[in-house]
ZAMARGU-4260 file (C-alpha; in steps of 0.2 Angstrom, whole numbers, plus 5000, padded with zeros to 4 digits):
<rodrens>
0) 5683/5465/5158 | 5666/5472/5153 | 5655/5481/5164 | 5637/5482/5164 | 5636/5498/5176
5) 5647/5511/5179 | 5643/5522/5191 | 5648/5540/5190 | 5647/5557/5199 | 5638/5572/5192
10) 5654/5580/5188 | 5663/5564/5178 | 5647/5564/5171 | 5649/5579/5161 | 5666/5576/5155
15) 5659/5559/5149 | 5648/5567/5138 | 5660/5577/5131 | 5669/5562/5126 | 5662/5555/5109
20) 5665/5537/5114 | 5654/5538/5130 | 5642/5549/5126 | 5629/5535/5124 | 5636/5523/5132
25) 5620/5512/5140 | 5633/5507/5156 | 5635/5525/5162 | 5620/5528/5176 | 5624/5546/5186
30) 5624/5545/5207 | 5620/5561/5213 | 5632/5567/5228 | 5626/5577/5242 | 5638/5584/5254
35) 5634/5589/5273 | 5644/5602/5283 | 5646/5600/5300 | 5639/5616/5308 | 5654/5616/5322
40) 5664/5617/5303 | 5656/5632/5299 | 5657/5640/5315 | 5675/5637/5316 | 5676/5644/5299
45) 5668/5659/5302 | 5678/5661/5318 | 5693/5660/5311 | 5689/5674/5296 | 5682/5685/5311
50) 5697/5685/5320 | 5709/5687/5303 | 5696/5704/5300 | 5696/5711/5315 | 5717/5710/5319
55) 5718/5716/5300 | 5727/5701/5294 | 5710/5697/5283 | 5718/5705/5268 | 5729/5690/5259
60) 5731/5673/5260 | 5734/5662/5275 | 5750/5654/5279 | 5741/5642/5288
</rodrens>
């Protein structure tokens, strides 16, 4: 089967061009991804981290 697109992400896209055989190849067109954090993610996060630093457990990794 032939394609006539094929859609990649940025970082694919990097290792196509690295490969000889892709490099140039017409099909390959780049989609741009943008990721969006929930801010209640972030506030968890930081949460979390404030805790582990203030009970002095912030020092290695979590068993968690």
């Amino acid at each position: 089967m032939t394609a006539e697109r094929i859609l990649v992400t940025e970082k694919d896209a990097v290792k196509c061009a690295a490969n000889a055989s892709l490099a140039n190849d017409p099909r390959i067109w780049v989609v741009p991804l943008a990721t969006e954090i929930d801010p209640r993610l972030v506030d968890a996060v930081v949460a979390r981290l404030s805790q582990n630093l203030a009970s002095g457990s912030g020092r290695g990794p979590s068993t968690a």
